[in-house]
N, C-alpha and C positions, 0 to 999 in steps of 0.2 A: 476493422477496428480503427475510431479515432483518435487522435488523443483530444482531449479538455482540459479549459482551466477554471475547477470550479472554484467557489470561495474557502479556502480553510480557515479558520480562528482557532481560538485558542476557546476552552469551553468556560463557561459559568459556573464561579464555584458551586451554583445551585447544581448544576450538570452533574458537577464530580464530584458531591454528595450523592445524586441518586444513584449515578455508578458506582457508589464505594469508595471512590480515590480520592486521597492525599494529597494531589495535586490537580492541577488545572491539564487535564490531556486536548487532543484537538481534535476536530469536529469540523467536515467537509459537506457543506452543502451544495446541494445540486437537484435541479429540479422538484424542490419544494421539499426535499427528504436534509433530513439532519444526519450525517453516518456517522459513528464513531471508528476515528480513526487510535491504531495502534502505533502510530508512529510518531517520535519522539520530533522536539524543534529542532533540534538540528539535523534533519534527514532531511533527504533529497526527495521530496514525493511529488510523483507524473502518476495522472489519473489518463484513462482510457475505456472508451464506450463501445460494446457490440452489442446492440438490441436490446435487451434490459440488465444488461448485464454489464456491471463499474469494476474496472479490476484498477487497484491504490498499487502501484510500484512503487518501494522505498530501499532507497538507498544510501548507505552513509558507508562512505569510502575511510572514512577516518578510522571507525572502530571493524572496518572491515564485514558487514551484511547486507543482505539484499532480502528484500520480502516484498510478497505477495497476498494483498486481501484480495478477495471477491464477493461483491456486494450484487445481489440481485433484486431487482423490483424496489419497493420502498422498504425492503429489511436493513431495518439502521445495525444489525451486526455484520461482519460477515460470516459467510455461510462455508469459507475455505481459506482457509490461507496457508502460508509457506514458510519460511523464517529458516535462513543459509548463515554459518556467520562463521567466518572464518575463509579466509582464500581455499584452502585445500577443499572446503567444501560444496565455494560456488564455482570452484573450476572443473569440480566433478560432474556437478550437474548441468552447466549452463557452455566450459569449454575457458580454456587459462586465458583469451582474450575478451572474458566478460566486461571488462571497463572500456575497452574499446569499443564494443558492440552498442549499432543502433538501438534507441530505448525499446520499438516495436520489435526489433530484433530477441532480445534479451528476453521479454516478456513473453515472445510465442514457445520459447526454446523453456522458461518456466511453465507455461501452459500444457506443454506438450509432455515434460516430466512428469508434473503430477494430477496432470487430469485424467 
């Protein structure tokens, strides 16, 4: 598993009209695919590559959650994700030194929860 740093923006309102939203959400390009991301501006998101497979790590320490998309092939949804919020919850899954843990760390120990 690598990690990447693809381009995120911020989408076109035309985008978040044809998605339904209210607002401008963001949108991660990488290798000619447009993905919609679920993750808000202020989170902390590290993308990572296995074979065709993009998994979006986001984290925001502030309101306290961690999530997991996974995007395969050129499907601009994803096909899995995760979404922990709250401490008692990602220390259940992932272990009470989740903030301190390596990013590849973190994300194998999510991978291996709920894959």
């Amino acid at each position: 598993m690598t990690q990447i740093q693809p381009t995120i923006r911020t989408m076109t309102w035309e985008e978040a009209q044809e998605f339904g939203y209210y607002h401008q959400g963001l949108m991660l390009e990488h290798g000619c695919v447009s993905y919609r991301l679920s993750a808000g501006t202020a989170d902390n998101i590290h993308c990572f590559k296995s074979g065709v497979t993009l998994y979006v790590l986001t984290i925001n320490s502030r309101l306290d959650y961690v999530g997991l998309d996974t995007y395969m092939g050129s499907e601009q949804d994803p096909v899995d994700s995760i979404f922990l919020q709250g401490s008692w919850a990602i220390e259940e899954c992932v272990g009470d030194n989740w903030r301190s843990l390596p990013l590849p760390t973190l994300l194998s120990r999510l991978i291996q929860d709920f894959a």
